[in-house]
VOKOL-244206 format. One line per field, with one value per residue (C-alpha): residue in one letter; x, y, z. Coordinates in nm, 4 decimals. Layout:
# VOKOL-244206
resn: a/...
u: X/...
v: Y/...
w: Z/...
//
This chain:
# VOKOL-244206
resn: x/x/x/x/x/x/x/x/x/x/x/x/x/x/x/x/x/x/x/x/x/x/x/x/x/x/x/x/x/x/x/x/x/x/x/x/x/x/x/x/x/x/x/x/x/x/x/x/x/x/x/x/x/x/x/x/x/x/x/x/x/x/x/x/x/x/x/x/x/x/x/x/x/x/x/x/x/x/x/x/x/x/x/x/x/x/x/x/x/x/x/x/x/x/x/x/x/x/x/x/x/x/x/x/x/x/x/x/x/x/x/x/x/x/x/x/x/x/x/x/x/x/x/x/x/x/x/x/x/x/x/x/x/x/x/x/x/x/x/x/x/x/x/x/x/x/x/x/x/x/x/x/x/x/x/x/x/x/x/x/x/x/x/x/x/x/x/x/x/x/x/x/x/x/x/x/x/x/x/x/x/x/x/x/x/x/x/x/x/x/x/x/x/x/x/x/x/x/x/x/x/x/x/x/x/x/x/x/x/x/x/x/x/x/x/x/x/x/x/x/x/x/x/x/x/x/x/x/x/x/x/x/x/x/x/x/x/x/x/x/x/x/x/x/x/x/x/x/x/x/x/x/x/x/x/x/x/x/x/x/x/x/x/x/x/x/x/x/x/x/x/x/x/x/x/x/x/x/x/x/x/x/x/x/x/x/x/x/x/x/x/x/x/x/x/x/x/x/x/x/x/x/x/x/x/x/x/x/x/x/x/x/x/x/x/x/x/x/x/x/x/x/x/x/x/x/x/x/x/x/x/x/x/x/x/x/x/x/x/x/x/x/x/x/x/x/x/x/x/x/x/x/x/x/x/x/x/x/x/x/x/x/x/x/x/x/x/x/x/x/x/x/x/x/x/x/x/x/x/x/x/x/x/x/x/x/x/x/x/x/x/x/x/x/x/x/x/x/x/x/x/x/x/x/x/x/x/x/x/x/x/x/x
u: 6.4718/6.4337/6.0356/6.0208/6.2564/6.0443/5.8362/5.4888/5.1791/5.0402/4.6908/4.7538/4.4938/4.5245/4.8776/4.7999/4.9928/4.8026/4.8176/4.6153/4.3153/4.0674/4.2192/4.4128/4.3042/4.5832/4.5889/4.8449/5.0572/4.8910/4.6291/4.3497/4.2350/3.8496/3.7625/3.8743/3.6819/3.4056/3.4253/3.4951/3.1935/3.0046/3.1467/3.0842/2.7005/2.7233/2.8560/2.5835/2.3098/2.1797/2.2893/2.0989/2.0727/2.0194/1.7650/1.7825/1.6843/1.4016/1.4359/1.1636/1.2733/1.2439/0.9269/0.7104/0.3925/0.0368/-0.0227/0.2701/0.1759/-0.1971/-0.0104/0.1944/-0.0805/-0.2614/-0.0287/-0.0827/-0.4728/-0.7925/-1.0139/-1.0954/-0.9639/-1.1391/-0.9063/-0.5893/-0.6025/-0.6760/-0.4149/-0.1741/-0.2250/-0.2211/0.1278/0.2756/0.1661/0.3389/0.6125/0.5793/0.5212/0.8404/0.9945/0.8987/1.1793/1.0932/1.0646/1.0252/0.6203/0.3545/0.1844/0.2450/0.0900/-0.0681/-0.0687/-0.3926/-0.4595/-0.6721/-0.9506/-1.0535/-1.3670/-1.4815/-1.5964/-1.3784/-1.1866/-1.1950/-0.8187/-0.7903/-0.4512/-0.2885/-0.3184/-0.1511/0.1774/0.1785/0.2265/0.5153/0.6784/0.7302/0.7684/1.1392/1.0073/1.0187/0.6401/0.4710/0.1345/-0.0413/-0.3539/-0.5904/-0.7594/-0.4768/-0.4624/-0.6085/-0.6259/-0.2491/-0.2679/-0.5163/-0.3881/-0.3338/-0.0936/-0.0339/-0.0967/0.3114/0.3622/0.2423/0.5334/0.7620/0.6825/0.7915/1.1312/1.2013/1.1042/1.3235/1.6070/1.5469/1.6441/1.4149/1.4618/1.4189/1.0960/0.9351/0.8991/0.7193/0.3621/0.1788/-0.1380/-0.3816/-0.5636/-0.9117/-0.9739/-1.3752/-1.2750/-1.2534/-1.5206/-1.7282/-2.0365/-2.3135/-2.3353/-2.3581/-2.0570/-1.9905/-1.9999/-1.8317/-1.4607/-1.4279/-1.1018/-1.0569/-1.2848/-1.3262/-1.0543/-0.7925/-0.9791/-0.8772/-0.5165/-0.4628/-0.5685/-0.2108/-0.0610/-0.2648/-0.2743/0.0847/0.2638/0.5934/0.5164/0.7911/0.8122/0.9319/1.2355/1.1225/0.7211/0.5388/0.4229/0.5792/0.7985/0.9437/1.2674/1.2633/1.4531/1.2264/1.2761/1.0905/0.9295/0.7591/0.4537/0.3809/0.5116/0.3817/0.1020/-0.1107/-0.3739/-0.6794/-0.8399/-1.1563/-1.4614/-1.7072/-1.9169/-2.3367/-2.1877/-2.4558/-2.7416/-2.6377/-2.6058/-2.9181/-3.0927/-2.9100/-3.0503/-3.3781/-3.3968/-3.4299/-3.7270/-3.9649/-4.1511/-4.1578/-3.7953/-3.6721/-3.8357/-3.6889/-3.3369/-3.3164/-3.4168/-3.0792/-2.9070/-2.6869/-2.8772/-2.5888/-2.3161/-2.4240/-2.0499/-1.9934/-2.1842/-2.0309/-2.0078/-1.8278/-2.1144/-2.1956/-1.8719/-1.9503/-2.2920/-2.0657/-1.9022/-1.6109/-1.5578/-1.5447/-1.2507/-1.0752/-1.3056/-1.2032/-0.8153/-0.9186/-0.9816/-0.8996/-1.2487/-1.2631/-1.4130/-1.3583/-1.5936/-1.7691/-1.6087/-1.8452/-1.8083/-1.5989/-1.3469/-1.3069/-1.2197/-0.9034/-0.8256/-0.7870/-0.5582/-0.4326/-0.2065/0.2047/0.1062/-0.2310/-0.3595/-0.3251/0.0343/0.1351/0.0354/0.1728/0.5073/0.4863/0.4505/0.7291/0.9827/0.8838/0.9420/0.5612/0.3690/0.0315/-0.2317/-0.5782/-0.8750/-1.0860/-1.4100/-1.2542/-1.1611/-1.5378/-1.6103/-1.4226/-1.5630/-1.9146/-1.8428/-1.6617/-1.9633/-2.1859/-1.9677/-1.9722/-1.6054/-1.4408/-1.1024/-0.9705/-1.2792/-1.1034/-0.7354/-0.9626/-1.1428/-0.8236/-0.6571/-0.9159/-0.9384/-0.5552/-0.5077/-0.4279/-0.2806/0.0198/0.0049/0.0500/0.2619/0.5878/0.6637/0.5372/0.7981/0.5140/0.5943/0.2710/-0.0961/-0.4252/-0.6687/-1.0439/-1.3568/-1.4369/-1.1587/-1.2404/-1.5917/-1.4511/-1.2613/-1.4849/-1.7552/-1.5495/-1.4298/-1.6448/-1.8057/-1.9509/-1.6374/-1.5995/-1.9122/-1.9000/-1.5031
v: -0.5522/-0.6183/-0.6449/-0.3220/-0.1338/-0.2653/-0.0551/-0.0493/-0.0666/0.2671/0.3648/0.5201/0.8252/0.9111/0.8240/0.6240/0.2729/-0.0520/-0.0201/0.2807/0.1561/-0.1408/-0.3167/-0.2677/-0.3551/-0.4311/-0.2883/-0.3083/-0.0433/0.0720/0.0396/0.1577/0.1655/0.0393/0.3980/0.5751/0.2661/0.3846/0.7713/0.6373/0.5082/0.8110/1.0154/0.8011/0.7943/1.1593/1.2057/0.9824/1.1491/0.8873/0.9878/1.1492/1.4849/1.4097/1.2083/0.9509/1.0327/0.9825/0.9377/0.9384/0.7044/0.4250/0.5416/0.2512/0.3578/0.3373/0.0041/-0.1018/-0.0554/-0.1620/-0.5042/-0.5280/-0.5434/-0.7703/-1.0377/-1.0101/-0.8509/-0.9953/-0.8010/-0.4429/-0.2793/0.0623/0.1236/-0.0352/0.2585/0.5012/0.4397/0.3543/0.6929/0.9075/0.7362/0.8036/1.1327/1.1943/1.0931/1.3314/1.5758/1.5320/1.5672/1.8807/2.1846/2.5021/2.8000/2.7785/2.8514/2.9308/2.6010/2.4129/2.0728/2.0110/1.6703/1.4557/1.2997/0.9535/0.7913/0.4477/0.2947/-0.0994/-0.3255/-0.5685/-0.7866/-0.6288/-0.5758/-0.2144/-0.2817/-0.5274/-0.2848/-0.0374/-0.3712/-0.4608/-0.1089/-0.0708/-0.3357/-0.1359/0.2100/0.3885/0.6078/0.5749/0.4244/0.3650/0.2406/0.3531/0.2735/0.5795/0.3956/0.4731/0.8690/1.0978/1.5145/1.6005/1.5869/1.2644/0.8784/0.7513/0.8641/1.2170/1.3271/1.3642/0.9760/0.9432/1.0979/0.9158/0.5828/0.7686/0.8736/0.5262/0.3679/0.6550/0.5790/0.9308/1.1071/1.4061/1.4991/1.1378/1.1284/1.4719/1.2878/0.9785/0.8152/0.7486/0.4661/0.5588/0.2509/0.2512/0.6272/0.5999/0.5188/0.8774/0.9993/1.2249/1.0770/1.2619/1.4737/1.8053/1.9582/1.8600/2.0801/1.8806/1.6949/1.4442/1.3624/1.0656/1.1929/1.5599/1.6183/1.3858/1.4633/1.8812/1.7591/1.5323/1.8990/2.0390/1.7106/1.6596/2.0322/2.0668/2.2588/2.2241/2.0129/1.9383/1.5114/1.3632/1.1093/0.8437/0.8735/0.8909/1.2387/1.5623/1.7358/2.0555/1.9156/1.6909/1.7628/1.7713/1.6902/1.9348/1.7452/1.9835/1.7349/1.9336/1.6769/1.3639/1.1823/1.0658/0.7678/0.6825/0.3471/0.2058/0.0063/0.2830/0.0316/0.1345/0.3981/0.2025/0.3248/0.7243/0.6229/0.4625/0.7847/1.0067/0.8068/0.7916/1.1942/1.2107/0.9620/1.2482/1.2001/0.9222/1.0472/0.9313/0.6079/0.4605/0.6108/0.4629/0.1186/0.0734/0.0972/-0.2282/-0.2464/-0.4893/-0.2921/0.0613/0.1730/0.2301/0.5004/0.6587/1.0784/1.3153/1.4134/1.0416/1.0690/1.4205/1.1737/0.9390/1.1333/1.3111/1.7143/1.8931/2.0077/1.6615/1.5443/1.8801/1.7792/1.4399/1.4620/1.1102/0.9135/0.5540/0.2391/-0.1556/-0.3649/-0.6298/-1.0055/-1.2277/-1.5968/-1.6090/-1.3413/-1.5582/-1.8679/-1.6702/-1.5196/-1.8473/-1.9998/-1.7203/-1.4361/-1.4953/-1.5085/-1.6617/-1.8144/-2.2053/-2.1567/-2.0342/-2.3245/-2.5205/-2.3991/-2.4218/-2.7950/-2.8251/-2.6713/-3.0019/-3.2034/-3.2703/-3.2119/-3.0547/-3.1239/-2.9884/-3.1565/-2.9286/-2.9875/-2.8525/-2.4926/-2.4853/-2.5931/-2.3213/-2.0416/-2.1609/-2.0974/-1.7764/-1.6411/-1.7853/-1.5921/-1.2880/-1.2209/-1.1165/-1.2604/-1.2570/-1.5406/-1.7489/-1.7641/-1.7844/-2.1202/-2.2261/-2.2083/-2.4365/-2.6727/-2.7183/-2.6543/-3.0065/-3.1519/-2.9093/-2.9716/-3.3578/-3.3576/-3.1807/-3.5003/-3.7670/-3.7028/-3.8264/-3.7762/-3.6220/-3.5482/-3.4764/-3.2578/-3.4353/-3.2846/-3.5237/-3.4387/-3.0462/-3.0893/-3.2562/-3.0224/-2.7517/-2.8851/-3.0216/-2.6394/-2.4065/-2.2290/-1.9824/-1.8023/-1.7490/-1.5858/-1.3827/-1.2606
w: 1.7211/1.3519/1.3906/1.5095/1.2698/0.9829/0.7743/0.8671/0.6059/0.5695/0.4354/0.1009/0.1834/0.5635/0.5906/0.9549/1.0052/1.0626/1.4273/1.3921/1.1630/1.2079/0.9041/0.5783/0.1757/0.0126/-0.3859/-0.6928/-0.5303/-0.2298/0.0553/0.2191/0.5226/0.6549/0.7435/0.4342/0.2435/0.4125/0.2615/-0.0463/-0.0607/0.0778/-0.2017/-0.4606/-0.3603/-0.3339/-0.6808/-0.8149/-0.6327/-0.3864/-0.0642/0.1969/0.0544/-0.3025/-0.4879/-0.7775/-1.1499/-1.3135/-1.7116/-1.8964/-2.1309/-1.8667/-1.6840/-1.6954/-1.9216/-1.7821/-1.9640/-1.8292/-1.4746/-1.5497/-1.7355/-1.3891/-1.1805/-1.4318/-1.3139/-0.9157/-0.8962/-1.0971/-1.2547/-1.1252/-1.4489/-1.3859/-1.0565/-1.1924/-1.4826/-1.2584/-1.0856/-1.3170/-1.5062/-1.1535/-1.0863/-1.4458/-1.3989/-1.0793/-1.2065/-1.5036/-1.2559/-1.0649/-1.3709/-1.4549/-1.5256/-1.2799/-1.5279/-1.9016/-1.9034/-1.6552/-1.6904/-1.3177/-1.2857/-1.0121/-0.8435/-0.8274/-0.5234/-0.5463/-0.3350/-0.4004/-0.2185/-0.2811/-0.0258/0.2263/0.0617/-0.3115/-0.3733/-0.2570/-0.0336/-0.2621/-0.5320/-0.2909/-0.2512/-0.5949/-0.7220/-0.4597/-0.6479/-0.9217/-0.8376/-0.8037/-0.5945/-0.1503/-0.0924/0.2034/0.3398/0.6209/0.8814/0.9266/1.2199/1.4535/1.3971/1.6592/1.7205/1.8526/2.2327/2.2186/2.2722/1.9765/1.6912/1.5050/1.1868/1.1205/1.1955/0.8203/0.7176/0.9697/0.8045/0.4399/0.5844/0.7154/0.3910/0.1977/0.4729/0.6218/0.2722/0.2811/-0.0840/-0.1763/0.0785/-0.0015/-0.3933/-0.2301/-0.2515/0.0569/0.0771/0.3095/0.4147/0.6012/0.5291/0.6196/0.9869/1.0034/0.8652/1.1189/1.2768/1.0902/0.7751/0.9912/1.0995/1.4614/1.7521/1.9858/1.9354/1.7063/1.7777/1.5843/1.2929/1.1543/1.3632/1.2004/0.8451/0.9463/1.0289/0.7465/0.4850/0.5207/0.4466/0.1220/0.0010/-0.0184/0.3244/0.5431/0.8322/1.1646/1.1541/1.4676/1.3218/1.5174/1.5018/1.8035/1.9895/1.9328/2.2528/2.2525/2.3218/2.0160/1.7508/1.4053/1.0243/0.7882/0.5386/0.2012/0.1048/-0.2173/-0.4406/-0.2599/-0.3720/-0.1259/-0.2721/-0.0321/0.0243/0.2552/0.2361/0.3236/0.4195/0.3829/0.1695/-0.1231/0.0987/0.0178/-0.3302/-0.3711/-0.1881/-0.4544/-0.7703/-0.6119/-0.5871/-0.9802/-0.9970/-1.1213/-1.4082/-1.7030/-1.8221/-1.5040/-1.5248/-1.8049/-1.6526/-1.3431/-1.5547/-1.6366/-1.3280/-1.1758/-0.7997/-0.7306/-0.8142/-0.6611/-0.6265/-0.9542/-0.9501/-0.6713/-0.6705/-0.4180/-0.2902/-0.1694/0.0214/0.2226/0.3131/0.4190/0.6694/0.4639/0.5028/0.1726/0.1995/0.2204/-0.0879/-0.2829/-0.2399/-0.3651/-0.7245/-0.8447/-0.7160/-0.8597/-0.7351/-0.6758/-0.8140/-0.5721/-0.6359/-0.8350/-0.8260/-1.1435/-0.9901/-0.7048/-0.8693/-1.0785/-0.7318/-0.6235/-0.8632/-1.1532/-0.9716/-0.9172/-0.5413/-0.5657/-0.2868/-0.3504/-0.5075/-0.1594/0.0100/-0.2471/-0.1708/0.1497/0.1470/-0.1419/0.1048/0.3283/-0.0279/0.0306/-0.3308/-0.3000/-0.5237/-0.5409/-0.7483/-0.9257/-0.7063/-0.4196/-0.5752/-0.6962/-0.3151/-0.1604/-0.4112/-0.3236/0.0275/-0.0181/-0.2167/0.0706/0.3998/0.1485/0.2731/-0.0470/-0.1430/0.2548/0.2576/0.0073/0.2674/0.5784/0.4071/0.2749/0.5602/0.7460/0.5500/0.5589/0.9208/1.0076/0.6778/0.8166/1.1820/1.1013/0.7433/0.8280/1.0867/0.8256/0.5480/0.2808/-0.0995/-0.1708/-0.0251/-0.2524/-0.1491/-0.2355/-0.1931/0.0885/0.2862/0.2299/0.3210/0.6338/0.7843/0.6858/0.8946/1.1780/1.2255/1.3440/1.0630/1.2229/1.3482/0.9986/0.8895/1.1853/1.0921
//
């Protein structure tokens, strides 16, 4: 009878006993209960701005600076300077831009959307996941080779978007402030330079669809990607203040190139200009107008502005790749053997090995894993159940495996 005369615990906010809550906190002079906890915390996150309907400041006092960002990706991606400013000043500036008062003067900056082209295996992608490292802002990346016209199989236009709101945990304020990467944009590039007459759904028709989304409109996102339904319920997303940055290979894109600088051999003036131009490095002199050759509509080049380009990998490239970045390649493997207390130890001649075969498969940097990988494919079928102390990688034993696997499924990757 005592027991149940005595005074119950009672949550200090709602007033309900402990029989009527999950579980009580006990304080200095009070409690609370789990589901008042749980507002608590809502409203605090409200009153700092970072729940789902607000969005986080930006200061510009602790913006990173363009040489920042370019000295961030210094330590992850070799080489390719031209692209790393490019991007590193399009970034700073959207964040400017986000930070800009409405009112005050007629002067509205307008956001510059980026397309970088380089060939396989260049960097353009890790660019794209280093830079995400960095930015305070909800960033996403995305594969162009799945989009189709709405109605086709394959995925819509909107599903972009989708991936943004996941990253930005479905805050649309948070989201509509966001940078998308666009990977493999050339995939849909139309089949010829004329203007088809046919459908194209999975080229200058996803090229049309993608306008509204770089121009700046209100578009209806289905929450959880896929196709659109009448029945489903939509999130309006405002994409004027996302950046969108484009990336692809736009491979035989040095073949329009070479047909534009050609067009100006007239006279001896144009002689001695074309004398000076790199044949080996055609991209860098990449123009818009090489990219509506390629397959691009105007209009997607026009909201484009930002064009820059990857240089190709030369041997010397390859062997920093190799061993330089944070997450270089060899440094990976090496900790993978060090969590099976196995040390991992390369000679010299075999990174000089592996470049010359890189250069040879013409692969870019994914040559250099594919190689790597190879050659190490046994070492750690067999070391994890050996408990060794250490294993040294020789030049023999490289030149081994190489040629015991088949080489030819590489150059043909």
């Amino acid at each position: 009878m005592a027991d149940s005369r005595r005074a119950k615990n009672r949550c200090s906010f709602c007033g309900r006993s402990e029989d009527e809550v999950g579980f009580l906190i006990t304080g200095m002079n009070g409690f609370i209960c789990d589901s008042c906890a749980v507002q608590a915390y809502e409203i605090t996150q409200d009153a700092l701005g970072k729940n789902k309907g607000g969005t986080s400041k930006l200061n510009m006092q602790e913006l990173p600076k363009p040489v920042e960002i370019k000295a961030f990706l210094d330590q992850y991606v070799i080489g390719q300077d031209d692209a790393k400013r490019f991007l590193a000043v399009s970034v700073y500036n959207h964040y400017k831009r986000l930070m800009q008062k409405d009112g005050g003067d007629d002067v509205e900056i307008e956001k510059s959307n980026i397309i970088m082209v380089g060939s396989t295996g260049t960097g353009k992608t890790l660019l794209a996941r280093t830079i995400a490292k960095l930015l305070r802002v909800p960033f996403t990346i995305v594969d162009a080779t799945v989009l189709t016209e709405a109605g086709y199989v394959g995925e819509d236009i909107e599903s972009i978007l989708t991936r943004l709101l996941q990253v930005a945990d479905y805050n649309v304020p948070e989201a509509e402030r966001g940078i998308v990467f666009i990977d493999e944009i050339d995939k849909i590039a139309r089949k010829g330079d004329n203007p088809s007459i046919t459908r194209d759904v999975s080229g200058e028709g996803v090229q049309q669809g993608l306008l509204k989304l770089l121009e700046g409109s209100v578009v209806n996102v289905p929450p959880q990607g896929g196709r659109k339904h009448p029945d489903q319920k939509m999130i309006q997303v405002n994409t004027k203040n996302i950046l969108f940055i484009c990336g692809g290979a736009f491979d035989g894109i040095e073949k329009k190139i070479a047909q534009r600088l050609n067009t100006h051999v007239v006279g001896y003036s144009a002689v001695r200009n074309t004398a000076v131009i790199d044949k080996k490095n055609l991209m860098q002199y990449i123009a818009p107008q090489d990219l509506k050759a390629f397959g691009l509509i105007p209009e997607i080049i026009g909201r484009l502005p930002v064009l820059t380009y990857l240089n190709p990998l030369d041997r010397a490239a390859l062997r920093a790749i190799l061993t330089e970045p944070k997450n270089s390649i060899i440094r990976q493997y090496v900790k993978l053997f060090e969590m099976d207390n196995v040390k991992l130890v390369f000679e010299d001649a075999v990174y000089e090995y592996i470049v010359d075969k890189a250069v040879e498969y013409k692969l870019g940097a994914r040559g250099l894993r594919s190689i790597v990988e190879t050659i190490m494919m046994d070492a750690m079928f067999e070391i994890p159940s050996q408990h060794g102390d250490d294993f040294i990688v020789t030049l023999d034993y490289a030149k081994r495996q190489l040629e015991k696997a088949n080489v030819a499924r590489l150059q043909s990757a």
